[in-house]
C-alpha positions as CSV (number, residue, x, y, z in Angstrom):
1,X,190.3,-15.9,37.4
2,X,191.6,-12.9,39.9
3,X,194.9,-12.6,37.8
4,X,192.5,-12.6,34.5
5,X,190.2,-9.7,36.5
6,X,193.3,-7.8,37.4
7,X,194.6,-7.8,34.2
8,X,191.9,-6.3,32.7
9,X,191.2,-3.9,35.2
10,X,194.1,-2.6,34.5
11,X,193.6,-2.6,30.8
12,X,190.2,-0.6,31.4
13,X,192.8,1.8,34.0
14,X,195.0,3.0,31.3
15,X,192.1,3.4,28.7
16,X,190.1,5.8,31.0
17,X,193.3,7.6,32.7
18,X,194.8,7.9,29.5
19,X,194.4,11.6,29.3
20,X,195.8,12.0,32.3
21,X,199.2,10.2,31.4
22,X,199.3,12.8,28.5
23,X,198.7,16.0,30.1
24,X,201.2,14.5,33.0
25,X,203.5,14.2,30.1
26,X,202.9,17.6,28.5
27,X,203.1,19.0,31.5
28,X,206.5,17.1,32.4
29,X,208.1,19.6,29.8
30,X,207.8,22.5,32.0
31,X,210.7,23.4,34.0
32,X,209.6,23.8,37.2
33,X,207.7,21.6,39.6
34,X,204.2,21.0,38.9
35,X,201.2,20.3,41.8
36,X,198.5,18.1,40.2
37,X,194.7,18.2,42.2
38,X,192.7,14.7,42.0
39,X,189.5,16.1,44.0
40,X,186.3,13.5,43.8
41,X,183.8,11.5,45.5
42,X,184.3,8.6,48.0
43,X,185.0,5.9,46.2
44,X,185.8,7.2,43.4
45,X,189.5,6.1,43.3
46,X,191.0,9.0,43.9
47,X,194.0,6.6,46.5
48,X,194.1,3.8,43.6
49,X,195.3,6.8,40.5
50,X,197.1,8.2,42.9
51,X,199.3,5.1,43.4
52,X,198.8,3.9,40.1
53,X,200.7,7.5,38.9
54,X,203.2,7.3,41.8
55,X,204.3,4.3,40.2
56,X,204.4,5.5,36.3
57,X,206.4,8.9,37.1
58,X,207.7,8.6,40.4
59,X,205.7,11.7,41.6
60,X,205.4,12.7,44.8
61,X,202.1,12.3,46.8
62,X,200.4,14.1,49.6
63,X,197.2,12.9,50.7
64,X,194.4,14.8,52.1
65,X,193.6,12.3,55.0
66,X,197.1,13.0,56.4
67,X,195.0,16.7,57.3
68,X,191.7,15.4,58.1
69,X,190.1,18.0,61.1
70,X,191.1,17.3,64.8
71,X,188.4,15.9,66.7
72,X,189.1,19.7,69.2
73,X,188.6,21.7,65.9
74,X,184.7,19.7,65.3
75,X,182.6,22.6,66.4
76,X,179.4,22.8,64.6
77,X,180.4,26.1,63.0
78,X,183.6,24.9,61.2
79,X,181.4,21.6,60.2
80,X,179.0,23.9,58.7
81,X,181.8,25.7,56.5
82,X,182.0,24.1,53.1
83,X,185.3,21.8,53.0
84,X,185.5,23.0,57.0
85,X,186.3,19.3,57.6
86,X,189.8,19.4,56.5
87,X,193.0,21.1,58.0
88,X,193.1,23.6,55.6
89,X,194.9,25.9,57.6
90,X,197.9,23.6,58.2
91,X,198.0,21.8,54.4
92,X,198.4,25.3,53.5
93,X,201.4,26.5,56.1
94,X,203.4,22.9,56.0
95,X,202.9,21.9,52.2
96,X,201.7,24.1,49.6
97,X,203.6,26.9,51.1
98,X,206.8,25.3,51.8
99,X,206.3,23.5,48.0
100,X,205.9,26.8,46.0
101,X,209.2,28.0,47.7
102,X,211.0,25.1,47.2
103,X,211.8,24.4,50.3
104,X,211.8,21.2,52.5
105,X,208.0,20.0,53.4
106,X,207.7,18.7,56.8
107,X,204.4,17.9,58.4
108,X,202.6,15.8,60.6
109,X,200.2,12.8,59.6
110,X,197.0,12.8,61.6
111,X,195.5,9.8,62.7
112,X,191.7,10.0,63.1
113,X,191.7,6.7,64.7
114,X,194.0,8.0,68.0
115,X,192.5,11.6,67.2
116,X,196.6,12.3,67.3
117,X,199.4,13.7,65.6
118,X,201.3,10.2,64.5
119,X,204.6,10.0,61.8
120,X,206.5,13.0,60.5
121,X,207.0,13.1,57.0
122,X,210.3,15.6,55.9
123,X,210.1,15.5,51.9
124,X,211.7,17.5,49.0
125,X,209.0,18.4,46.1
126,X,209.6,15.8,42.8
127,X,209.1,17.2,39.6
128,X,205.9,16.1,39.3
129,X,203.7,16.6,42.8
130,X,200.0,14.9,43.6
131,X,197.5,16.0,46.1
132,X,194.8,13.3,46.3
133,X,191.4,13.5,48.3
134,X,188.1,14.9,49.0
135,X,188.8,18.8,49.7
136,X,191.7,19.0,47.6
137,X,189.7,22.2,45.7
138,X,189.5,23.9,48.7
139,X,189.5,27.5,47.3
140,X,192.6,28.1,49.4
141,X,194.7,25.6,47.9
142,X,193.5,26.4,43.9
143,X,195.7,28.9,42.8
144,X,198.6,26.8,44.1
145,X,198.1,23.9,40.6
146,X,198.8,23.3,37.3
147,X,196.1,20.9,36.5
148,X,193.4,19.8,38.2
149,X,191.0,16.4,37.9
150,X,188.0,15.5,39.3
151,X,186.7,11.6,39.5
152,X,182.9,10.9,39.8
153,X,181.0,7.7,40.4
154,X,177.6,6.1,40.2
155,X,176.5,6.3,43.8
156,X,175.1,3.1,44.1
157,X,178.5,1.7,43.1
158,X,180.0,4.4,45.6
159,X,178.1,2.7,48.3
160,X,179.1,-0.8,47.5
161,X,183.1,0.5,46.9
162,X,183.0,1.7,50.4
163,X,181.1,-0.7,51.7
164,X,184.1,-3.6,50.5
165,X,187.0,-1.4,51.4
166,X,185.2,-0.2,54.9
167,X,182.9,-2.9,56.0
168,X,179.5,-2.5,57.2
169,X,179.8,-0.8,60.5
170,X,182.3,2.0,58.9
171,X,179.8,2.3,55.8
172,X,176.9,3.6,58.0
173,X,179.2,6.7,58.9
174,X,180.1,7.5,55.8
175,X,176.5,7.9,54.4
176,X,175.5,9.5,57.3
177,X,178.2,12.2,58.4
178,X,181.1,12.1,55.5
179,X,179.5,11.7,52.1
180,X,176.6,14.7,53.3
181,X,179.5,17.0,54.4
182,X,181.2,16.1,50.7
183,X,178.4,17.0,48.9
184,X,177.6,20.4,50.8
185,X,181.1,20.8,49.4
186,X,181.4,19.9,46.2
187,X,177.4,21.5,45.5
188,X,178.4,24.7,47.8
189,X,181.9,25.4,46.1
190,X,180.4,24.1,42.4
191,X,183.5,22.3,43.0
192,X,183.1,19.8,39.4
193,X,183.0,23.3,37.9
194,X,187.0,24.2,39.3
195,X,188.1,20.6,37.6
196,X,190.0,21.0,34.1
197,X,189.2,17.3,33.4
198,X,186.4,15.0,34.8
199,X,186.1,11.4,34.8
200,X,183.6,8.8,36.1
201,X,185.1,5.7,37.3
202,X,182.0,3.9,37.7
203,X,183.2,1.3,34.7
204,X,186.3,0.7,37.2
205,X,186.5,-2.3,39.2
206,X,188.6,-0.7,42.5
């Protein structure tokens, strides 16, 4: 019954990403590397496409939880600063930077977990280049894509998403502290509004 579930989960996958897989293609065309934004809600899926495309055109990924905000940098004033939670400042100086040049992207992953600097990744760009993750429209970082994608979901099936992938304990912080911060964000910055394509996921079985 799980192998019959995944299958068609799969089929409903490609039927609601399939504009996406068409504009990757069009865009494929172009010459030059291309940075795709997948912005959204917890929960949404944002991880799952991004690995699902990772393995249809070999992109490369970079994922916005790799840059999540020091625990030192938590003052209440950056908290307070619409899509203040993320690293903005160092996404910015070791990847979109270094990507536009065409040079060699080196950065640091942080862990949130050990509040510490963990693995060092040193990547070339591909052809085709993904940044996944809540704050991924930070206005900073928009003028640096081609395309850009937003996924949405029915909160109550946010909640339950989350809740599976997180457990209870882990679920409590996200509705208190993350998702609020998310959607001062994405309200604050009309951040749906910067998307060139939306899509609710809610029919998707993560």
């Amino acid at each position: 019954m799980s192998n019959l579930k995944s299958v068609q989960n799969a089929s409903v996958a490609e039927e609601i990403y399939a504009p996406v897989f068409e504009k990757i293609n069009q865009l494929s065309n172009d010459k030059h590397p291309i940075l795709i934004g997948i912005d959204g809600s917890a929960g949404s899926g944002k991880s799952s496409l991004a690995k699902l495309l990772f393995d249809k055109f070999d992109c490369q990924v970079f994922h916005m939880d790799d840059f999540f905000l020091p625990f030192e940098m938590k003052t209440e004033q950056r908290l307070q600063e619409p899509g203040g939670n993320v690293h903005y400042e160092r996404f910015l100086a070791e990847v979109l930077r270094p990507l536009k040049n065409g040079e060699t992207i080196s950065y640091h992953k942080y862990d949130c977990k050990l509040r510490m600097m963990v693995d060092t990744m040193d990547i070339n760009s591909e052809k085709i280049n993904i940044v996944e993750g809540v704050y991924s429209f930070h206005p900073l970082f928009l003028p640096f894509y081609n395309w850009k994608l937003f996924l949405k979901v029915n909160s109550a099936i946010q909640v339950d998403r989350i809740k599976q992938r997180e457990g209870t304990q882990k679920l409590q912080r996200f509705i208190n502290e993350w998702i609020p911060l998310e959607n001062h964000y994405f309200s604050t910055l009309e951040i749906e509004q910067q998307a060139d394509l939306i899509i609710d996921t809610s029919d998707l079985n993560q």
